[in-house]
C-alpha positions as CSV (number, residue, x, y, z in Angstrom):
1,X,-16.4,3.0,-14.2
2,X,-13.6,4.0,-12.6
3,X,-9.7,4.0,-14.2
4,X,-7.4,3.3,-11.7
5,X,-3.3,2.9,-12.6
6,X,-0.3,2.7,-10.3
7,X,3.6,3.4,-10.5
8,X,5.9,0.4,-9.9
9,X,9.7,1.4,-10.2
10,X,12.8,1.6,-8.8
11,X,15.1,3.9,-6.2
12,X,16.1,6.6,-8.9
13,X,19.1,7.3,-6.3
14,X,17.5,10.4,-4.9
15,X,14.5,11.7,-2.9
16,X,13.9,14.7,-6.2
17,X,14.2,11.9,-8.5
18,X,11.9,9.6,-7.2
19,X,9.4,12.5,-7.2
20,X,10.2,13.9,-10.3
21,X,9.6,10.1,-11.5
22,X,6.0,9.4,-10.2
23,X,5.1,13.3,-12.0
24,X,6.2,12.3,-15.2
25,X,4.5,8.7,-14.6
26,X,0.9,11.0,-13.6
27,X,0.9,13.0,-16.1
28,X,1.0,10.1,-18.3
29,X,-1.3,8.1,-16.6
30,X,-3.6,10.6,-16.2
31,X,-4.0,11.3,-19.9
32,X,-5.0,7.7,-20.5
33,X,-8.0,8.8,-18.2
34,X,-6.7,7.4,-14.7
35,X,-8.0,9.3,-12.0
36,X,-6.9,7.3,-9.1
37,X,-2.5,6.4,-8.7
38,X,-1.3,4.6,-6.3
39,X,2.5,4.9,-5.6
40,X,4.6,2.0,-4.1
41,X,5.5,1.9,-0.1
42,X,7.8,4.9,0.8
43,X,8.3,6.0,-2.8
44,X,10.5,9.1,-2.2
45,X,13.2,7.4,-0.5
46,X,15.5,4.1,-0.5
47,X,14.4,1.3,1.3
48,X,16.2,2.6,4.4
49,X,14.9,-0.2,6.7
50,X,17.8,-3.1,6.0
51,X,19.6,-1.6,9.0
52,X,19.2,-0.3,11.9
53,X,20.5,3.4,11.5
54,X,19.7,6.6,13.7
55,X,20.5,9.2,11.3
56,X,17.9,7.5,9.0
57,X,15.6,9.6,11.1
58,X,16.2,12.8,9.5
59,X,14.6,11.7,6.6
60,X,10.9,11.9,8.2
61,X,8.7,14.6,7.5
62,X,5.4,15.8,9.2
63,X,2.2,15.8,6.7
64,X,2.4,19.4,5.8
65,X,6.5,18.4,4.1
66,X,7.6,18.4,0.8
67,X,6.5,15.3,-0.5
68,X,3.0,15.5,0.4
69,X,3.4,19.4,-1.0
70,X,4.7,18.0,-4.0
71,X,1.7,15.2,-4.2
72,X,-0.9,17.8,-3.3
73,X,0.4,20.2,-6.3
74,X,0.1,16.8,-8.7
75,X,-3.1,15.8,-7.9
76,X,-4.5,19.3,-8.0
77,X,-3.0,19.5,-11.6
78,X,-3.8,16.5,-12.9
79,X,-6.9,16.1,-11.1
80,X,-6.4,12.7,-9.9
81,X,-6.7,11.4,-6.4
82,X,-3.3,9.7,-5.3
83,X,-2.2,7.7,-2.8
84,X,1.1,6.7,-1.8
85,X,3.5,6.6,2.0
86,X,5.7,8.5,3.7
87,X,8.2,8.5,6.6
88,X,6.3,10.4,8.7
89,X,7.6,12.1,12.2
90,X,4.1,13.1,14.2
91,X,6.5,14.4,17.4
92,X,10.2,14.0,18.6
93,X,10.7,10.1,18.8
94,X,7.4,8.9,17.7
95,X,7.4,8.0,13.6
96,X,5.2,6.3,11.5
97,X,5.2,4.4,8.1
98,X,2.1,6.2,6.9
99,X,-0.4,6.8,3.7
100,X,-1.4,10.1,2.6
101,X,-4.3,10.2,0.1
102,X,-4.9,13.7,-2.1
103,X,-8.0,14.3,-3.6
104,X,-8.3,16.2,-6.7
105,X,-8.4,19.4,-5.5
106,X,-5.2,19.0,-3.8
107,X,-6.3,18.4,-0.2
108,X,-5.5,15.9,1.9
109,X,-8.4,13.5,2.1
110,X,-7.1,11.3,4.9
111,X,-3.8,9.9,6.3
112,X,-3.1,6.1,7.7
113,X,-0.6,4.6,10.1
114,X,0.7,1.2,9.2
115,X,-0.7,-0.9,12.0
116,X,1.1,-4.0,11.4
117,X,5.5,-3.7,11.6
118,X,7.8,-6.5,10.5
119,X,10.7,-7.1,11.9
120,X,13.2,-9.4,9.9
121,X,16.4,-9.5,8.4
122,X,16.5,-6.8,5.8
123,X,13.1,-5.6,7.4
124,X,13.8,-3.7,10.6
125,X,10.8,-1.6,10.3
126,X,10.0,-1.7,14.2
127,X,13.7,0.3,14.8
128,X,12.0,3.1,13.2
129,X,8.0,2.7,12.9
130,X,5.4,3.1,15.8
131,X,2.4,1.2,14.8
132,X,-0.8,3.0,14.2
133,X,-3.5,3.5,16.5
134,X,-7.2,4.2,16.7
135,X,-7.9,7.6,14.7
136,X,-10.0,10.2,16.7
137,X,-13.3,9.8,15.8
138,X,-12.7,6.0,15.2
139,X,-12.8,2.8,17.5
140,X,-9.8,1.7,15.6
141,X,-7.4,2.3,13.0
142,X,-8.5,0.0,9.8
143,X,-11.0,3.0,8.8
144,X,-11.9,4.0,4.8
145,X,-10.4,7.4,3.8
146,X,-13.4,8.8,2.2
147,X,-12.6,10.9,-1.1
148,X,-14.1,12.4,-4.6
149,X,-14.0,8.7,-5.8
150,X,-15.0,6.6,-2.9
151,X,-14.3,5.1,0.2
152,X,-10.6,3.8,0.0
153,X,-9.4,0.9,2.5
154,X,-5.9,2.0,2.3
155,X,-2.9,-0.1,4.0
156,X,0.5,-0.7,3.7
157,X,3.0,-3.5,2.9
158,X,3.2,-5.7,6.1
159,X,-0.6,-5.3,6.7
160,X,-1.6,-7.7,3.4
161,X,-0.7,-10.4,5.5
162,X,-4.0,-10.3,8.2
163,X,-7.2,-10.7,6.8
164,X,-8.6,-8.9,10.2
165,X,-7.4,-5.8,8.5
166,X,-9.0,-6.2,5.0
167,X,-12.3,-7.2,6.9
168,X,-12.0,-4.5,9.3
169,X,-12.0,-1.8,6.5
170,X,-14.8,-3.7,4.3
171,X,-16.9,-3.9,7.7
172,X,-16.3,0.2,7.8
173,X,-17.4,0.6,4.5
174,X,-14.2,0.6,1.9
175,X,-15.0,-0.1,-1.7
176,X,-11.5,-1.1,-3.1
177,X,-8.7,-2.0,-1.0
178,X,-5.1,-0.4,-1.6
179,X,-1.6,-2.0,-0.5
180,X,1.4,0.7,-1.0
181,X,4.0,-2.6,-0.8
182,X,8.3,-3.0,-0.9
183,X,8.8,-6.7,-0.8
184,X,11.3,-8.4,-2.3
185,X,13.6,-11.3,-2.1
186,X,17.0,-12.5,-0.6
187,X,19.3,-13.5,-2.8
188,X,20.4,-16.2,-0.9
189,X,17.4,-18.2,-1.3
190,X,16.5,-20.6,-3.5
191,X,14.6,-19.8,-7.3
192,X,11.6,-22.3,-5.4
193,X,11.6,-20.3,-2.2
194,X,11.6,-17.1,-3.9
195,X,8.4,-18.0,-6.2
196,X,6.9,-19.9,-3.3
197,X,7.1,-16.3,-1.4
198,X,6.0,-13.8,-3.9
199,X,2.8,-16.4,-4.8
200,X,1.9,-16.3,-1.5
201,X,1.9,-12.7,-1.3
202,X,-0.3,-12.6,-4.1
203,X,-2.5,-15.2,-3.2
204,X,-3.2,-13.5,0.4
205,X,-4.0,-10.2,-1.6
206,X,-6.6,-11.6,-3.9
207,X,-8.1,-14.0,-0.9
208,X,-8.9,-10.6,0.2
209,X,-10.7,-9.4,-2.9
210,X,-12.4,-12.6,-2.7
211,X,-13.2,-12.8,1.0
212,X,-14.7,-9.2,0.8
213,X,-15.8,-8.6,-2.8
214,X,-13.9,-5.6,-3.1
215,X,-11.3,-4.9,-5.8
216,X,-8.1,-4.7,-4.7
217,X,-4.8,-2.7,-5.9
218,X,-1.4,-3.7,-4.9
219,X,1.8,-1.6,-6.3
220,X,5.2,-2.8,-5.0
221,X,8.8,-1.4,-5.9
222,X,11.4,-3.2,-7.7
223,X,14.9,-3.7,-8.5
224,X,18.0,-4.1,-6.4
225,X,18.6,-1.8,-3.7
226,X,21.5,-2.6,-1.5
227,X,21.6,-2.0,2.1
228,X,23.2,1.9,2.7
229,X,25.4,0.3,5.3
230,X,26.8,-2.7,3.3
231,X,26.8,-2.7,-0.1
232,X,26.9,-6.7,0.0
233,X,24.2,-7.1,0.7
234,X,20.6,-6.4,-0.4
235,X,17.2,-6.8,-1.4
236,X,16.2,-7.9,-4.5
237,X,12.2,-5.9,-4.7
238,X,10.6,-8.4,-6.9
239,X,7.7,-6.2,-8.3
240,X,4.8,-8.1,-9.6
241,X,2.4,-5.0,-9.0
242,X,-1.4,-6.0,-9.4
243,X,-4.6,-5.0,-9.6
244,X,-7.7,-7.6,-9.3
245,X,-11.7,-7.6,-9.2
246,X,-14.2,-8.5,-6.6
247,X,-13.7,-11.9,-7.4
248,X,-9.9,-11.9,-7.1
249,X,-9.6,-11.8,-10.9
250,X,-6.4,-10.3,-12.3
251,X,-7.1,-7.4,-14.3
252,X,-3.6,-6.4,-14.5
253,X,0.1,-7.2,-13.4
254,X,3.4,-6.4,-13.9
255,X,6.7,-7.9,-14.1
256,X,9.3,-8.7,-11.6
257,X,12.0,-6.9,-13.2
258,X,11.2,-3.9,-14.7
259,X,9.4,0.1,-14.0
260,X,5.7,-0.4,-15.5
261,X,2.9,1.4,-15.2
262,X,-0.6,-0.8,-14.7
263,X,-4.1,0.3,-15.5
264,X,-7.2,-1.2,-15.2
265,X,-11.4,0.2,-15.3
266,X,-13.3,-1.0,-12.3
267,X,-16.6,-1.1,-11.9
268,X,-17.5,-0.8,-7.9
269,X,-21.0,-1.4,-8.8
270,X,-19.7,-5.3,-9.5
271,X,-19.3,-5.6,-5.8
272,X,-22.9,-5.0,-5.0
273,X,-23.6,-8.0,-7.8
274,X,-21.0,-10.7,-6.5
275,X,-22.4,-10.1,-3.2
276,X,-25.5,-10.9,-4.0
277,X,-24.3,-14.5,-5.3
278,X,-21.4,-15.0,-2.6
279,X,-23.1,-13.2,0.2
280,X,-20.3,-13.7,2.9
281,X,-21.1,-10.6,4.9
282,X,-24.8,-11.7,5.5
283,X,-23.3,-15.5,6.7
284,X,-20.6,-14.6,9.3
285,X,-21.3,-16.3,12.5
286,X,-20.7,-12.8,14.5
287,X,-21.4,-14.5,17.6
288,X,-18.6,-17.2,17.5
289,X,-15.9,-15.2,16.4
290,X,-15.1,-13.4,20.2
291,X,-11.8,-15.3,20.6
292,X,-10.1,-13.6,17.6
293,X,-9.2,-11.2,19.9
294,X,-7.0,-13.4,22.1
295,X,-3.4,-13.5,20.9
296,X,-3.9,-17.5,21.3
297,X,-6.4,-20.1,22.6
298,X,-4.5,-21.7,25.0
């Protein structure tokens, strides 16, 4: 069995305070017997994506900077493995959105470049991100981050959307599947539109639990943060962290309008059962699928 928990909050109005947050909510979590937290997408900082900002580049750091310091020093303490994102600058004018996971002992087990960037009002993410690419001893860049726990198919936010990506990492041998998320709602829209949009975020996520028989963990932020640039205006983060079984089950879930920690025991043994009954793997038609790579059959 393995206790897994994650952090969904808010901006706490400060880079120190958002970390000082996620310690206090380790150390609590990890005497309930987690050993595996996953923090929400870019936890240290503001959502700093609603605009399209230059300066908002000062906030990167490489992956020896304080925050994954800070995570490294919490995870040796605590003896937990944690996951969560930072802005990362790899060399003058190339920066990444990208997930840093710390095994127990402190190290860093494995890094991962979002692959997948939005761009859409509120979301401007391709104004400051460079999409990932293959990893050095990899053909491409969905690969498992192997820790003291297990193979962890880490991704981030924008990447839930393509079930290429979940397969990709179950193919390469992940046994849960982790999305750091910060997704949220315009206020303009409509109370329909915004449950029709968060379902289907949901929905896509466990589809992937289901599709792969892997257990999947989804922490997302929440609150209002309003754009840096114009107060007006803003997203609404709509929370609704979850964590699911192999079959898609809902183990756990939190609300849309409040912090909350989540925990939940998975078994990753329960993957080699469904799989036996729903054995998808062993069924793909490997030979008829060579036109996913085209951008469109024309």
């Amino acid at each position: 069995m393995l206790r897994v928990g994650l952090v969904q909050h808010q901006h706490r109005g400060s880079k120190k305070a958002n970390l000082d947050y996620a310690a206090q909510q380790i150390a609590a979590l990890s005497k309930d017997g987690v050993v595996l937290v996953v923090l929400q997408e870019l936890q240290s900082e503001f959502y700093f994506c609603q605009s399209e900002q230059s300066h908002h580049f000062d906030l990167a750091e490489d992956l020896q900077g304080s925050t994954v310091k800070t995570l490294s020093d919490l995870a040796k303490k605590y003896r937990v493995v944690i996951v969560s994102t930072i802005f990362e600058k790899r060399c003058s004018g190339i920066y990444h959105n990208t997930a840093v996971v710390l095994d127990q002992d402190g190290s860093l087990a494995g890094y991962y470049r979002k692959m997948h960037i939005p761009d859409d009002p509120g979301f401007y993410e391709k104004f400051y991100f460079t999409p990932g690419d293959a990893l050095p001893d990899k053909q491409h860049g969905f690969a498992p981050i192997t820790t003291s726990l297990g193979k962890l198919g880490v991704m981030v936010c924008w990447d839930q959307w393509f079930p290429e990506a979940a397969r990709l990492m179950a193919l390469a041998g992940a046994e849960l599947l982790i999305f750091p998320t910060a997704i949220g709602w315009d206020r303009s829209d409509s109370q329909q539109e915004q449950l029709r949009q968060q379902q289907a975020w949901q929905l896509i996520q466990r589809s992937h639990a289901v599709a792969n028989n892997l257990p999947v963990i989804s922490c997302n932020r929440v609150g209002y943060e309003p754009s840096s640039e114009d107060h007006s205006c803003g997203i609404d983060f709509w929370g609704r962290s979850f964590i699911t079984g192999p079959q898609g089950e809902i183990l756990a879930e939190s609300t849309s309008n409040q912090e909350e920690n989540l925990m939940a025991d998975l078994n990753l043994e329960d993957t080699e059962k469904v799989r036996r009954s729903w054995p998808f793997l062993r069924d793909r038609r490997v030979d008829a699928y060579g036109n996913l790579v085209q951008r469109v059959i024309d």
